[in-house]
VMD Tcl script that draws the C-alpha trace (Angstrom):
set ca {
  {-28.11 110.61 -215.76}
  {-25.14 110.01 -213.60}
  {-24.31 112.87 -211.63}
  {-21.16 114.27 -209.99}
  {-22.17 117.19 -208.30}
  {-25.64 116.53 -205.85}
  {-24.29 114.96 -202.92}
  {-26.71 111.75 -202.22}
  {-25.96 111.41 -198.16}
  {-28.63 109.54 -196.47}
  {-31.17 111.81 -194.47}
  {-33.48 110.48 -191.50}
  {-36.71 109.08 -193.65}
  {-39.88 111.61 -194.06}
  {-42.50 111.17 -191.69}
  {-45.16 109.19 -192.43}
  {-48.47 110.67 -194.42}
  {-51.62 109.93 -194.51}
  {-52.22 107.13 -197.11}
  {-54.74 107.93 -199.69}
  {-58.38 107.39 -200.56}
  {-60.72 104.05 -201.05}
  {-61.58 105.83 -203.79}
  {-58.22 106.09 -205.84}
  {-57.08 102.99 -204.90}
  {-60.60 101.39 -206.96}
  {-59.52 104.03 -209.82}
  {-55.49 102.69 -209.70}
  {-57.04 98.83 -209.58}
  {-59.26 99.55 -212.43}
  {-56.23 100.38 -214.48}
  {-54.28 97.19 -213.77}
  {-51.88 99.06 -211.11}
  {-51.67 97.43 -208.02}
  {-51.91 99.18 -204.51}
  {-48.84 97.59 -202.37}
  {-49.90 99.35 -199.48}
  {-48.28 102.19 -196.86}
  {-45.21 102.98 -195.24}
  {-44.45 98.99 -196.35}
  {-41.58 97.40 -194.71}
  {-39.23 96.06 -197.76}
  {-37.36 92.70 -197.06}
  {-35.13 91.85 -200.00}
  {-35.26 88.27 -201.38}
  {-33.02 86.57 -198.95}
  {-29.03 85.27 -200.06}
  {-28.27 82.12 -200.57}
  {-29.21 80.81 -197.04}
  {-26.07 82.22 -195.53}
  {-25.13 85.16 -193.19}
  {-22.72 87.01 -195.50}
  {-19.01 87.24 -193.24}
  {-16.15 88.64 -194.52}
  {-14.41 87.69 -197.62}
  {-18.02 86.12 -199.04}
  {-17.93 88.14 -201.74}
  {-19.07 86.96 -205.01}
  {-17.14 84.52 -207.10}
  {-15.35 85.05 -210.45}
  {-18.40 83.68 -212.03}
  {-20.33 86.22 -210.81}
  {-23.49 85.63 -208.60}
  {-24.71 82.44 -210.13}
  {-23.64 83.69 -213.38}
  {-24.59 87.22 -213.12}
  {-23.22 90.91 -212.49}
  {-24.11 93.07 -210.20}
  {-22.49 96.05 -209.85}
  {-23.27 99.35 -207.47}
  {-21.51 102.86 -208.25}
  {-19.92 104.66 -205.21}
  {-20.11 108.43 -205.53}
  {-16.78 109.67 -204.57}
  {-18.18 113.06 -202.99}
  {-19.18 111.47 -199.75}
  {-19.41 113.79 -196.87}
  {-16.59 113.20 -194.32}
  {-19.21 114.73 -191.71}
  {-21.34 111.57 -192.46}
  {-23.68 109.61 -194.82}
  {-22.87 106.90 -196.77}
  {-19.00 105.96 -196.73}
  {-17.10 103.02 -198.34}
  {-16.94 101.01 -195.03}
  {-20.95 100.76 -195.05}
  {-20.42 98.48 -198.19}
  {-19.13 95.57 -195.50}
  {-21.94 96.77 -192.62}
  {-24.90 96.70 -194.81}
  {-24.20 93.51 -196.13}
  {-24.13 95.40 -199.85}
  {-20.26 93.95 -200.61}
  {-21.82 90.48 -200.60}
  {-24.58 91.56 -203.09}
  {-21.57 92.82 -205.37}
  {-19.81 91.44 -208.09}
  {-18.11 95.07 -209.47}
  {-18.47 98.61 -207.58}
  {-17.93 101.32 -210.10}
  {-16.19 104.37 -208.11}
  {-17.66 107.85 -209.42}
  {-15.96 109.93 -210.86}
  {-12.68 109.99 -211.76}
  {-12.28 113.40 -214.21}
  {-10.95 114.73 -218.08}
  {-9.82 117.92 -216.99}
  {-9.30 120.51 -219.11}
  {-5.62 119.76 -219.55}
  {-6.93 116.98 -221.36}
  {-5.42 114.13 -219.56}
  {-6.61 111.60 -216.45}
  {-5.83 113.66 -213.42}
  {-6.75 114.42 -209.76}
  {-6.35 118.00 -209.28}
  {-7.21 120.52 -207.29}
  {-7.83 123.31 -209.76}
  {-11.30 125.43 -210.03}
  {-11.85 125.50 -213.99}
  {-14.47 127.62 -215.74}
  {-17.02 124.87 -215.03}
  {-16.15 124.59 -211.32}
  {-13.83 122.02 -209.82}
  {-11.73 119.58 -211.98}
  {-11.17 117.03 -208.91}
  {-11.46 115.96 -205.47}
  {-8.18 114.84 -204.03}
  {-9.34 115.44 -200.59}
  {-12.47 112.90 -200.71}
  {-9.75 110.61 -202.80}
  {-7.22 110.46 -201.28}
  {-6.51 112.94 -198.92}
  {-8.63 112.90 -195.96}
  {-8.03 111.24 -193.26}
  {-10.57 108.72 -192.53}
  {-11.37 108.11 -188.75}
  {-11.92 104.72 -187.24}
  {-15.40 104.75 -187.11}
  {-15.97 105.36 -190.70}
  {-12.96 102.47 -191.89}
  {-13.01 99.40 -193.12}
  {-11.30 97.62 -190.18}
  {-11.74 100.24 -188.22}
  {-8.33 101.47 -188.02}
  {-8.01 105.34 -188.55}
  {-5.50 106.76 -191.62}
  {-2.62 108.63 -190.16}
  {-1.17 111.81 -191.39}
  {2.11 109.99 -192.68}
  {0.33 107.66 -194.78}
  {0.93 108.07 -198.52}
  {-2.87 107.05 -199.55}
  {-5.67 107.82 -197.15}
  {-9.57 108.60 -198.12}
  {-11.73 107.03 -200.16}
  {-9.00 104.95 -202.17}
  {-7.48 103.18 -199.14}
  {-10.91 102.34 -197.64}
  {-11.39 100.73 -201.38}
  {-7.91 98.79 -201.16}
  {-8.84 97.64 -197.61}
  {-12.63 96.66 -199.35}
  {-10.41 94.73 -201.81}
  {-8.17 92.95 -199.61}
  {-10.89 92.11 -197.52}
  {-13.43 90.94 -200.68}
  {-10.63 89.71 -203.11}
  {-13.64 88.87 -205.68}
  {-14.75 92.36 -206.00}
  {-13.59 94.14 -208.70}
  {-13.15 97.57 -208.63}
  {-13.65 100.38 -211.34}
  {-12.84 103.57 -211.66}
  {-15.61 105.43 -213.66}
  {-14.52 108.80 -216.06}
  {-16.94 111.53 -216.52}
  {-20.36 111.75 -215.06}
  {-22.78 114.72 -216.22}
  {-20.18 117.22 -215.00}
  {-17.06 115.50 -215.71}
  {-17.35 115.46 -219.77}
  {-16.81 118.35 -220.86}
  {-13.57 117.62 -221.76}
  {-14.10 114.04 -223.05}
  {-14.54 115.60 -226.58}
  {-11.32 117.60 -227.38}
  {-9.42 114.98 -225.56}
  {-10.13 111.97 -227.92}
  {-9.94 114.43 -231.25}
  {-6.86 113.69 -232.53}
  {-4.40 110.59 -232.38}
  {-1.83 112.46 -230.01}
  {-4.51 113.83 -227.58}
  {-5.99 110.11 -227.17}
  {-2.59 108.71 -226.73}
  {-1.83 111.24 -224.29}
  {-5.53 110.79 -222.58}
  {-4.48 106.95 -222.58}
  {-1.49 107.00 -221.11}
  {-2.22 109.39 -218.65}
  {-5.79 107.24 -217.64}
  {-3.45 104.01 -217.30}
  {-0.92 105.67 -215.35}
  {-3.15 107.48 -212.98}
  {-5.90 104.69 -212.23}
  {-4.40 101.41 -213.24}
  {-0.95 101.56 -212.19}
  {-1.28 103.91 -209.58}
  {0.79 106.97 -209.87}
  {-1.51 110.20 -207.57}
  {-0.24 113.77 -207.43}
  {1.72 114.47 -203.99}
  {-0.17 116.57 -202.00}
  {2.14 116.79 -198.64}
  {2.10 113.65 -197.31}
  {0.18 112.02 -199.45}
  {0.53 110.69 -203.35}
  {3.02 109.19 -204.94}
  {4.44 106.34 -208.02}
  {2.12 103.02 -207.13}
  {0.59 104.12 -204.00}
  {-2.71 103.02 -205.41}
  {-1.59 100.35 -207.51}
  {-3.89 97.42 -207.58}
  {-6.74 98.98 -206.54}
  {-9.08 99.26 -210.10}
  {-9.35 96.15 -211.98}
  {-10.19 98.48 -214.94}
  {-11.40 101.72 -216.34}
  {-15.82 102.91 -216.78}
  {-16.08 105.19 -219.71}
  {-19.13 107.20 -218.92}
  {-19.31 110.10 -221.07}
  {-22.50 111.97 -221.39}
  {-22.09 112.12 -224.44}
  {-20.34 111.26 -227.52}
  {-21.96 112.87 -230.02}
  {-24.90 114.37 -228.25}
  {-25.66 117.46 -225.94}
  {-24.86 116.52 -221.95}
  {-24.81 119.07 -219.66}
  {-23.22 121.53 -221.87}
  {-23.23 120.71 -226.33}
  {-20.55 118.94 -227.67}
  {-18.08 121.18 -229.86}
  {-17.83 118.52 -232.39}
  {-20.80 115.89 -232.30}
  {-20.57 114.50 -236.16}
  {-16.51 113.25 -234.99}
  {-17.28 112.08 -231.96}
  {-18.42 108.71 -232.80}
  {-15.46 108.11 -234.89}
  {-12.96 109.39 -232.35}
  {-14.46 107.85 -229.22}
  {-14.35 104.46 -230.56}
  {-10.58 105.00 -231.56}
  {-9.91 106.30 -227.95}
  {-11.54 103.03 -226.66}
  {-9.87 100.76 -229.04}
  {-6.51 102.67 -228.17}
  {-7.64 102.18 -224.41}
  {-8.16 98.27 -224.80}
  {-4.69 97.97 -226.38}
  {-3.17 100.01 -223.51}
  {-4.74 97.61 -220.81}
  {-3.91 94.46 -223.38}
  {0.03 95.71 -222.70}
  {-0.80 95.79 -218.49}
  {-2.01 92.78 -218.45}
  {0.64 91.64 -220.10}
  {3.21 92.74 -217.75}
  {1.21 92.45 -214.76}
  {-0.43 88.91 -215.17}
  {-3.85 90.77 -214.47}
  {-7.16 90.79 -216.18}
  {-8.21 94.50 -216.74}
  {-11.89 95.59 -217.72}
  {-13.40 98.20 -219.90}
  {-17.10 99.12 -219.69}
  {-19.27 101.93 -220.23}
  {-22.67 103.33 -219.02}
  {-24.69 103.35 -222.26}
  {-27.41 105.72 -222.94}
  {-31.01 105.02 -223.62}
  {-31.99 108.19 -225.90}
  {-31.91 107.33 -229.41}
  {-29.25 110.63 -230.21}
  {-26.38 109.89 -227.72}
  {-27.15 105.72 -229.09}
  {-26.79 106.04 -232.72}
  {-25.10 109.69 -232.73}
  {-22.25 108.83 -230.24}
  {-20.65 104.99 -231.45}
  {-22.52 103.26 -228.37}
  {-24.74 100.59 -231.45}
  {-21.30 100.34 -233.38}
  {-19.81 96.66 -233.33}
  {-16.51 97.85 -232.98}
  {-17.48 98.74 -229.40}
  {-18.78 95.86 -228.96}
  {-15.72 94.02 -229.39}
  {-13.79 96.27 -227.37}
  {-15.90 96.35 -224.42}
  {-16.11 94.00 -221.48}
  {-19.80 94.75 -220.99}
  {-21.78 97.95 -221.37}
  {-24.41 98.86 -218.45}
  {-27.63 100.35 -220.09}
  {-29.02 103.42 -218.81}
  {-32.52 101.92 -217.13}
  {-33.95 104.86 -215.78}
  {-34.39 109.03 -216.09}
  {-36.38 107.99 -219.11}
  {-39.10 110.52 -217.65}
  {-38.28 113.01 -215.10}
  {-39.16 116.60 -213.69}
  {-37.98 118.37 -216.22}
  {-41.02 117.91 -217.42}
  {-42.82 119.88 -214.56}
  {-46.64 118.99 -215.13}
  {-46.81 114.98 -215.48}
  {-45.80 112.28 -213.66}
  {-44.48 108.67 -215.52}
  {-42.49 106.30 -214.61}
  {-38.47 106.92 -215.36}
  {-36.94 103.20 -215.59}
  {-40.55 101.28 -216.86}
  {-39.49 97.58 -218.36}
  {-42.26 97.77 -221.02}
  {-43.60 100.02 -223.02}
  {-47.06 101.90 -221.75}
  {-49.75 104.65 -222.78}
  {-50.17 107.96 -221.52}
  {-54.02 107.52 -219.83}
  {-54.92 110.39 -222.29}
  {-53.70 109.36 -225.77}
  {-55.19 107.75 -228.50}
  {-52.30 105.01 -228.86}
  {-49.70 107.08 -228.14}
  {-46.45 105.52 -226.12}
  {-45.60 107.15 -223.05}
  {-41.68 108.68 -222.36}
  {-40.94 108.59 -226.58}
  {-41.36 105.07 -226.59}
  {-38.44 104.30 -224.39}
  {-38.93 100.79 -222.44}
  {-35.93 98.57 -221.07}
  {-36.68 95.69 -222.84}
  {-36.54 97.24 -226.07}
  {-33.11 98.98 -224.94}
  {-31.34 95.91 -224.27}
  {-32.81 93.97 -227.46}
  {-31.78 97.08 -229.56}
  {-27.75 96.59 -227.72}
  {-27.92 92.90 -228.42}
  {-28.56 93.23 -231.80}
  {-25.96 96.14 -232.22}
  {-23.52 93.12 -231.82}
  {-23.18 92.66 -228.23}
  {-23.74 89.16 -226.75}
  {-26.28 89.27 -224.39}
  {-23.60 88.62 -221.30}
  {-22.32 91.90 -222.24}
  {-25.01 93.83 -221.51}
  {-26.30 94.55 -217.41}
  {-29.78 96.50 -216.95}
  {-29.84 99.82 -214.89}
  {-31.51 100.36 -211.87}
  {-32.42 103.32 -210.12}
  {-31.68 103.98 -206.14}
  {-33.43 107.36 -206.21}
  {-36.65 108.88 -207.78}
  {-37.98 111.11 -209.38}
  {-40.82 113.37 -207.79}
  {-43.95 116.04 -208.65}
  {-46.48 117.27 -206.61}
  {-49.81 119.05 -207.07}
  {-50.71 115.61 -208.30}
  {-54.30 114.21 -207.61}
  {-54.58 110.93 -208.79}
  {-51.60 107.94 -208.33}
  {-52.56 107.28 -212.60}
  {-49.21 107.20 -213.98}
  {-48.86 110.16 -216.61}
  {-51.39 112.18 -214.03}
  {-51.17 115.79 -214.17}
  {-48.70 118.03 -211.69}
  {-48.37 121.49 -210.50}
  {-44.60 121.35 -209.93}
  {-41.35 119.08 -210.28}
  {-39.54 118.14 -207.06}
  {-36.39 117.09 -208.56}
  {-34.80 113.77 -206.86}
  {-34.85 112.03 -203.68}
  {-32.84 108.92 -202.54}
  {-34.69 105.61 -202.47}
  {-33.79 105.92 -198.55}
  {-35.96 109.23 -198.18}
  {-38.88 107.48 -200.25}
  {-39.18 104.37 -199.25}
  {-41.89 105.05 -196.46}
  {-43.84 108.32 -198.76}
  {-47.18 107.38 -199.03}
  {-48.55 104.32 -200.94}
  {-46.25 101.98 -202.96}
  {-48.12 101.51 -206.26}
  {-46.92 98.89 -208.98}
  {-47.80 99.02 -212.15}
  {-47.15 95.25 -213.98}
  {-47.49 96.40 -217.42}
  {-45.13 98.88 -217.94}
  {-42.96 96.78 -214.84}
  {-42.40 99.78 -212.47}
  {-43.28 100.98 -209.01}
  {-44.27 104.68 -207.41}
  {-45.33 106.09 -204.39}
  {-48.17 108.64 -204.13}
  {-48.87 110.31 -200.77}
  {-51.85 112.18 -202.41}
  {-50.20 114.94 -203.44}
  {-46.24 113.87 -204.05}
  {-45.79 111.29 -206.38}
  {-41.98 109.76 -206.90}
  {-41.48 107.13 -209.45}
  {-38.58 104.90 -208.58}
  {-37.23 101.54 -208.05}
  {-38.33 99.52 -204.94}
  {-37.75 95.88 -204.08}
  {-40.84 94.70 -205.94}
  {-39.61 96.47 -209.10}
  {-35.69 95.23 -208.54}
  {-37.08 91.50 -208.49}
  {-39.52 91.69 -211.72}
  {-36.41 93.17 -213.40}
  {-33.61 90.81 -212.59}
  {-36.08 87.87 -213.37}
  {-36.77 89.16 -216.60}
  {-32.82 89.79 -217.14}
  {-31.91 85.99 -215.81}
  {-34.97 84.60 -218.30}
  {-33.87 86.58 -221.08}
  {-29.91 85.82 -221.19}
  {-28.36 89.19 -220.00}
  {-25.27 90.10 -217.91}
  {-26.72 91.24 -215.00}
  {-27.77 94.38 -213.43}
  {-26.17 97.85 -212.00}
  {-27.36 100.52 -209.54}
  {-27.36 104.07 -209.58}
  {-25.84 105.19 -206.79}
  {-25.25 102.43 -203.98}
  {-25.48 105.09 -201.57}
  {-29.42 105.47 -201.65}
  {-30.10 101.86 -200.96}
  {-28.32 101.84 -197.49}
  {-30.55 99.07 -195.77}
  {-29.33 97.08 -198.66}
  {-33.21 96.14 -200.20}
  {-32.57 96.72 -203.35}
  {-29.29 94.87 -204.19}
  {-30.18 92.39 -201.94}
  {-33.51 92.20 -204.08}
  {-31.48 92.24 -207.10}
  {-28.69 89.87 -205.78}
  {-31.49 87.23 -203.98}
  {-33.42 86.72 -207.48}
  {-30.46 86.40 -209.01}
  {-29.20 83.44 -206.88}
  {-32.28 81.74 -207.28}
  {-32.85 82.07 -211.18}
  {-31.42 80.04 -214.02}
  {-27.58 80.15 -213.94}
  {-26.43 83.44 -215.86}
  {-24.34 83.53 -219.08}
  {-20.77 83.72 -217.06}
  {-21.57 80.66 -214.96}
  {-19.78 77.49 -215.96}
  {-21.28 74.99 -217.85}
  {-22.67 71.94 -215.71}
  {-24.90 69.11 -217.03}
  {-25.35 69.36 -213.14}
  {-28.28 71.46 -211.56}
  {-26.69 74.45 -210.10}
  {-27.43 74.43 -205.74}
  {-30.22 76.57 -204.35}
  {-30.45 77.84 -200.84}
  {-34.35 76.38 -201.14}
  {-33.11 73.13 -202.67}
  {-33.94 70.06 -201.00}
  {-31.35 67.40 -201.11}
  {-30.50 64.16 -200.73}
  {-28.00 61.33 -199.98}
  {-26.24 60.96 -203.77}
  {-27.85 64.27 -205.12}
  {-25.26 65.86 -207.47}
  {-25.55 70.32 -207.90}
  {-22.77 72.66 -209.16}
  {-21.83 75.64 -207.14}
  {-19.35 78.30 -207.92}
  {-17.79 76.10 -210.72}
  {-17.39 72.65 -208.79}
  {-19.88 69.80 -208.59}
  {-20.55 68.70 -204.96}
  {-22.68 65.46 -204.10}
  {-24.74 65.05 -201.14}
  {-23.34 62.78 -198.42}
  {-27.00 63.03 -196.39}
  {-30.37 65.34 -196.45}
  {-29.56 68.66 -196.61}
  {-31.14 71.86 -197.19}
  {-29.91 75.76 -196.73}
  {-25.93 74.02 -196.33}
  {-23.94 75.76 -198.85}
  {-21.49 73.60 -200.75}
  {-17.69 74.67 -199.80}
  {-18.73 76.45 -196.89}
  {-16.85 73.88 -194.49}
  {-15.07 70.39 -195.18}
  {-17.10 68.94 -192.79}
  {-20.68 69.45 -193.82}
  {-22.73 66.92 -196.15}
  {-21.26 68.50 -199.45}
  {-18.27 66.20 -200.82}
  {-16.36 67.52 -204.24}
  {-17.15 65.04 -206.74}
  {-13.69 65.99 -209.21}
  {-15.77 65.24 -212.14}
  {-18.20 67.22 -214.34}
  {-21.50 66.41 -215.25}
  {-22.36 66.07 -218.97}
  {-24.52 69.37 -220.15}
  {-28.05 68.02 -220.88}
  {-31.24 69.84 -222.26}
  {-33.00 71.45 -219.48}
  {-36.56 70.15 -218.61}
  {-39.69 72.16 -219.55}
  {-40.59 74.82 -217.27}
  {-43.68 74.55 -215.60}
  {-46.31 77.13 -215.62}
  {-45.15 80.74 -214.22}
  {-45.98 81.16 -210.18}
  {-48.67 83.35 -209.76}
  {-48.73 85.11 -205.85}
  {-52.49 84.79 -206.05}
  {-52.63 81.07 -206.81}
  {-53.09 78.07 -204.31}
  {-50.39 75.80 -204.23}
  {-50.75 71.96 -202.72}
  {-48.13 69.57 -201.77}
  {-46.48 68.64 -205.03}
  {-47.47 71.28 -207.35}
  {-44.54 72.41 -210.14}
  {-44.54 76.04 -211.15}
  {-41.34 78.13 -212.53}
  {-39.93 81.59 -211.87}
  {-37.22 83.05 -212.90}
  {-36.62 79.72 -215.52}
  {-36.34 77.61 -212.44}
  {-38.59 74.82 -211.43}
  {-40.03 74.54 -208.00}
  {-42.04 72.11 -206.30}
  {-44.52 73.00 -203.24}
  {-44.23 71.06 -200.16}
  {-46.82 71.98 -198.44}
  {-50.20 74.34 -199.27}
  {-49.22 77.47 -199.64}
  {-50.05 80.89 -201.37}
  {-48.74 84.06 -201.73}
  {-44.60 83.04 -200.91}
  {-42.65 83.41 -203.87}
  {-40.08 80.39 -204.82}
  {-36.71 81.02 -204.08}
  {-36.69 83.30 -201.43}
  {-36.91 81.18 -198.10}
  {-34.85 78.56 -197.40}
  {-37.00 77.10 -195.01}
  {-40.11 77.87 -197.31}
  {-42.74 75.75 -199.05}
  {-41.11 75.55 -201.99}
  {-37.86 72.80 -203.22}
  {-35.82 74.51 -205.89}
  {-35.52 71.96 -208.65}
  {-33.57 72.95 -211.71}
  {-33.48 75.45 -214.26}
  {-36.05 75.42 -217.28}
  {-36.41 76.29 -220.60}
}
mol new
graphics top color blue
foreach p $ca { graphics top sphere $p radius 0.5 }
foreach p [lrange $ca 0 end-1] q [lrange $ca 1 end] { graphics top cylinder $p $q radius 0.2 }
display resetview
C-alpha cells in the first residue's frame, strides 16, 4: 500500500546481531532457501561501465528499453532525511527513467488542490513541503538556497532544477495514496464533478497554476514540471483505508474520469507540443482488480502504463506468521497440505492476469518494495514460521544489515532473520531475479516503493544494472544490430545499437560507451541494421557452475561468452569481468 502519512526518513542502521544457529541454517537449506550470509555488504549490478555525471539520465527509450521509475514521498522532513537533491548524490537520477512525486490530494472540495485546510480525516495538503519552504543550500539541487521572494520554492523547484538538470526524466505527479482517497469516489460520480476534478487536476499539476501563499504561488509558476498525472486510488470499488460510499459505480465512473482525463491531456498536448502521461498503481487483490475497472480494456487503452502492486501481499496485520510480501512465484505455507501461501497471490501471475486484461506487455512495470515488513517472537527463518507479534515496517536502509539475508528461489524473495525479528523485503539479490524475469518475459519495466529507503542506491542500481545488461526492452528501437553492453568486447568493424543509433567500432574496445565523446572508437554508422531472428540462447548461468575460456551461457536472454575460468561472477555486471556480452537470445 502506498502511504501518505508515515514519514520514511532514513535512520542510522541497527546495530549488528548476532547471526543465527548452524542448526537453522541446515533446517533453511533443507527447504531450498538459501543462507546469503550476515550483515552482507550489497553492491548493485554495476551501470553501463560509466560514472553517471550530470545530465546522464536515461534516454527516451528508456534504460535499454525499460522503465524504471522511483516514487518521492512529498512529506520529507526539512530537518533531514531523504530530500530531492539526494536523487543527483546517490547516483539514483541515473537509475531513473520516471520519478512519481507522492501525493498530490482530492480534497474534500472535490477538486485537485494544495491546501492548507485540516478536514475530518486530518490534513488535505502540504503546501509547505511543496512549495513553500525554503530549501537551504545544502539540501538543493545546485546548491543554491530558495529565497523568500521566490514564487516556487520546496520540493517543486528542487524537482524543476532535477528536470533541467536530467531533461530525460520525466516527472509525475501521483493523486491519492492510502490517505489521500477518500475523496476520489464522490469526485468522479457524476459527469460535472469529473469535469470539474479534470480541469482542476490539469490546471493545478500540468499547467501550473499553485495557490498564493505570501510570496509564493501563482498562474504557471510550476509549469513544466510533471510530464503527466499517477492515478493511485486505493480503491475504486473496494475498501482502502476507510469503505467506499459507492463501490458497485465506481468502476464505471473511474474509467469515465480517466477517459475524460486522457482527452484533457490530448487538448495540452495539443497546444503545448508536449507528450503528457497517464498511469496508475494497480492493485494486486483480486476485489480492488476486478471490483474497481483496473482488468477493463478500456483502461487499457487509456493508460500509458499501469505499475502493478508487487508487494504487501503478506504483512503484519497478520500478527502471528511471517511470509514473504512481494514473492515472484507462488509457494506453500510449511504446514499445509497443498495449500498456497498469501491467497495465492504471486507476481508472475499478477502481471500475466494485466496482460491478458488487454494491456501489452510494455504497459505493464513490476513493483518493488524499498521497505519490509517485520515480526518477532519468531524461531525459525522458515518462511510462514510462527510469531508472537507484528513490527509493522522498516525502510530497506534500517534492514539491510538485521541479521541473516535468507533467499528463498522458489517463491523469488529475500528476508532477514536475526533469530528472533524476521523482515521480509526486497534486497539486491531479489531486485536482480525480478528485473531478469521482467526483461525475459516482455514487460515495461519496474517501479519502487518509496525511493527514499534505498538511499545507497542498491536497489535501483540492482534494478537499473540488470536491466542494461538484459535483452533490449519493448520501448527500445528496433535494430537488426546487437544492442552495446558495458561487458561487450569489441572489435575493429563491430556494428551495436545504443540509445537508438548504430555505432561501428573504429578499434578494440570494451567499457567505451558509444556517444559518450566524438573522439573515442565509436563512429555513427547513419544506417540501420536489418532486424534478424535472434540466435538461440545458451543454457541459463548457474553461480555454482565452472566456466572455461569459451563457454556460452545466457542470462537475462543475453548470450555471454567466458574468457577466462571463472565461477561464481554473474554476466553482465563487470565490465572488466570474465564474461563478453554477445547478443540477445531467444
Amino acid at each position: 500500500m502506498h502511504r501518505s502519512v508515515t514519514s520514511t526518513r532514513h535512520q542510522p542502521l541497527p546495530r549488528p546481531v548476532t547471526v543465527l544457529l548452524a542448526a537453522t541454517t541446515t533446517i533453511a537449506v533443507a527447504l531450498g532457501i538459501t543462507t546469503l550470509g550476515a550483515q552482507t555488504a550489497h553492491s548493485a549490478p554495476p551501470a553501463a561501465g560509466t560514472t553517471p555525471a550530470v545530465g546522464a539520465a536515461p534516454d527516451p527509450d528508456g534504460i535499454n528499453g525499460f522503465r524504471t521509475i522511483g516514487y518521492f514521498p512529498g512529506w520529507v522532513p526539512p530537518s533531514g532525511g531523504y530530500q530531492v537533491a539526494d536523487l543527483e548524490r546517490t547516483g539514483a537520477v541515473d537509475d531513473l527513467t520516471h520519478l512519481n512525486y507522492a501525493f498530490g490530494n482530492v480534497t474534500s472540495d472535490l477538486i485537485c488542490d494544495i491546501s492548507d485546510a485540516v478536514g475530518p480525516e486530518g490534513p488535505e495538503g502540504d503546501p509547505n513541503a511543496d512549495y513553500l519552504r525554503l530549501v537551504p543550500k545544502n539540501q538543493s539541487v545546485d546548491g543554491v538556497a530558495d529565497r523568500a521572494d521566490q514564487p516556487l520554492a520546496g520540493n517543486l523547484n528542487q524537482l524543476r532544477k532535477l528536470k533541467e538538470r536530467h531533461p530525460d526524466l520525466k516527472i509525475l505527479i501521483s493523486l491519492g495514496g492510502w490517505t489521500w482517497s477518500d475523496h476520489f469516489s464522490d469526485a468522479v460520480a457524476t459527469p460535472e464533478n469529473r469535469t470539474r476534478l479534470v480541469e482542476s487536476c490539469v490546471d493545478l499539476w500540468i499547467r501550473g497554476n499553485l495557490p498564493v501563499y505570501g510570496a509564493q504561488g501563482g498562474d504557471g509558476v510550476a509549469a513544466g514540471i510533471f510530464d503527466g498525472i499517477d492515478i493511485d486510488w486505493e480503491w475504486p470499488g473496494a475498501d482502502g483505508e476507510h469503505p467506499s460510499p459507492r463501490p458497485t459505480e465506481d468502476a464505471a465512473n473511474f474509467l469515465s474520469f480517466m477517459e475524460e482525463l486522457r482527452g484533457a491531456l490530448d487538448v495540452e498536448e495539443a497546444e503545448t507540443g508536449h507528450d503528457y502521461l497517464i498511469s496508475g498503481f494497480a492493485p494486486a487483490g483480486w476485489a480492488p482488480r476486478t471490483n474497481g475497472g483496473w482488468v477493463d480494456p478500456r483502461l487499457a487503452a487509456v493508460v500509458d502504463y499501469v505499475n502493478v502492486q508487487g508487494y504487501d501481499y503478506h504483512g503484519t496485520w497478520v500478527p502471528d506468521r511471517t511470509g514473504h510480501q512481494g514473492n515472484l512465484h507462488k509457494y506453500y505455507w510449511p504446514d499445509s497440505t497443498g495449500e498456497y501461501a498469501n491467497w495465492d497471490l504471486a507476481a508472475d501471475d499478477l502481471l500475466a492476469a494485466y496482460r491478458s486484461a488487454g494491456y501489452r506487455g510494455d504497459q505493464v512495470n513490476l513493483g518493488l518494495a524499498a521497505y519490509g515488513q517485520g515480526w518477532s517472537g519468531v524461531t525459525s527463518p522458515v518462511p510462514g514460521s510462527p510469531a508472537t507479534a507484528g513490527l509493522g515496517t522498516r525502510t530497506y536502509a534500517e534492514l539491510r544489515s538485521l541479521g541473516t539475508e535468507y533467499y528463498d528461489a522458489d517463491a523469488g524473495a529475500a528476508y532477514r532473520w536475526d533469530g528472533d525479528q524476521w523482515f521480509s523485503l526486497d534486497t539486491p539479490r531479489s531486485v536482480t531475479d525480478k528485473a531478469e524475469w521482467v526483461a525475459v518475459n516482455g514487460y515495461g519495466g519496474g517501479f519502487i516503493w518509496d525511493i527514499t529507503g534505498d538511499y545507497r542506491n542498491e536497489l535501483a542500481g540492482a534494478l537499473a544494472g540488470t536491466l542494461r545488461a538484459a535483452t533490449p526492452g519493448p520501448l527500445a528501437t528496433p535494430s537488426g544490430a546487437a544492442p552495446w553492453y558495458s561487458t561487450g568486447v569489441y572489435t575493429a568493424g563491430d556494428v551495436v545499437v545504443h540509445d537508438g543509433v548504430e555505432f561501428a567500432a573504429a578499434w578494440w574496445t570494451r567499457g567505451q560507451e558509444p556517444g559518450a565523446t566524438p573522439y573515442g572508437p565509436w563512429v555513427p554508422t547513419g544506417t540501420t541494421t536489418p532486424v534478424v531472428t535472434p540466435p538461440a540462447c545458451a543454457p541459463a548461468w548457474s553461480a555454482d557452475a565452472v566456466y572455461t575460456t569459451g563457454d556460452v551461457v545466457s542470462r537475462a536472454g543475453v548470450n555471454h561468452v567466458a574468457l577466462w575460468w571463472t565461477r561464481g561472477q554473474a554476466p553482465g555486471t563487470d565490465t572488466w569481468g570474465p564474461w563478453d556480452a554477445s547478443r540477445p537470445c531467444t
